[in-house]
N, C-alpha and C positions, 0 to 999 in steps of 0.2 A: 504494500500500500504506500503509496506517496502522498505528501502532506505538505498543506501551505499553515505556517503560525503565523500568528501574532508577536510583535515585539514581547507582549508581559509574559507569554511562553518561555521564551527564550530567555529572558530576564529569572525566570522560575528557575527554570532548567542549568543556567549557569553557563548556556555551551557559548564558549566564546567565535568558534568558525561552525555556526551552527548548516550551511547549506552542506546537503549530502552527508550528516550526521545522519546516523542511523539511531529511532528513539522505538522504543514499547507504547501500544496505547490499549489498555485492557489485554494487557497478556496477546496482543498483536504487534509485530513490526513492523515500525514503516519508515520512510525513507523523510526527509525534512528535501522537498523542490524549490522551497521561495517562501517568505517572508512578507508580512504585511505589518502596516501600522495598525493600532490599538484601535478598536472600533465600538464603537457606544451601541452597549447591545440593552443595556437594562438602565438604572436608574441613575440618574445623572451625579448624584449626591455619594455613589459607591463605585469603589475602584475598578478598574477595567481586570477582568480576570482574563487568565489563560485561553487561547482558542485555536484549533486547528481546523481543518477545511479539506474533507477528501474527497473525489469525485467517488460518487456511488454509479457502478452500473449493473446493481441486482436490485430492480427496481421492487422486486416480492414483499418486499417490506416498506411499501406505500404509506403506510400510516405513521411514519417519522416526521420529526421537525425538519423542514426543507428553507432551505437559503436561496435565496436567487442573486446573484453578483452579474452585474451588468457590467462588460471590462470594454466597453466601446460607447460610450455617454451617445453616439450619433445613431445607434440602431435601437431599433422596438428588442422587448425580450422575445418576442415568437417571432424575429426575422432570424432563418435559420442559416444565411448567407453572410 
């Protein structure tokens, strides 16, 4: 599994050359591809925690929390080009 963190991850974590660090997530391995800034997920008055990002493609388990990350500000989300 490959994984994009968060800076407070990596802050947590200690790893100083954290790309291509190989970390455990639930007794799974996965690989650290890229790095994001801290992102205001919850309440503005409490510190940004830890966060990782992995592409799912065993879609069976639909009834998860899903993110949607738009990485080109000039396309709609269901423009598939």
């Amino acid at each position: 599994m490959s994984v994009l963190v968060n800076q407070s991850a990596i802050d947590m974590m200690g790893l100083k050359n954290p790309l291509g660090a190989k970390i455990s997530i639930a007794n799974n391995p996965a690989k650290i591809i890229g790095i994001m800034g801290d992102i205001l997920m919850g309440s503005p008055y409490e510190p940004i925690g830890p966060m990782y990002v992995r592409l799912e493609t065993d879609w069976t388990y639909h009834d998860r929390e899903v993110v949607s990350i738009r990485l080109d500000a000039s396309k709609r989300f269901d423009d598939s080009t």
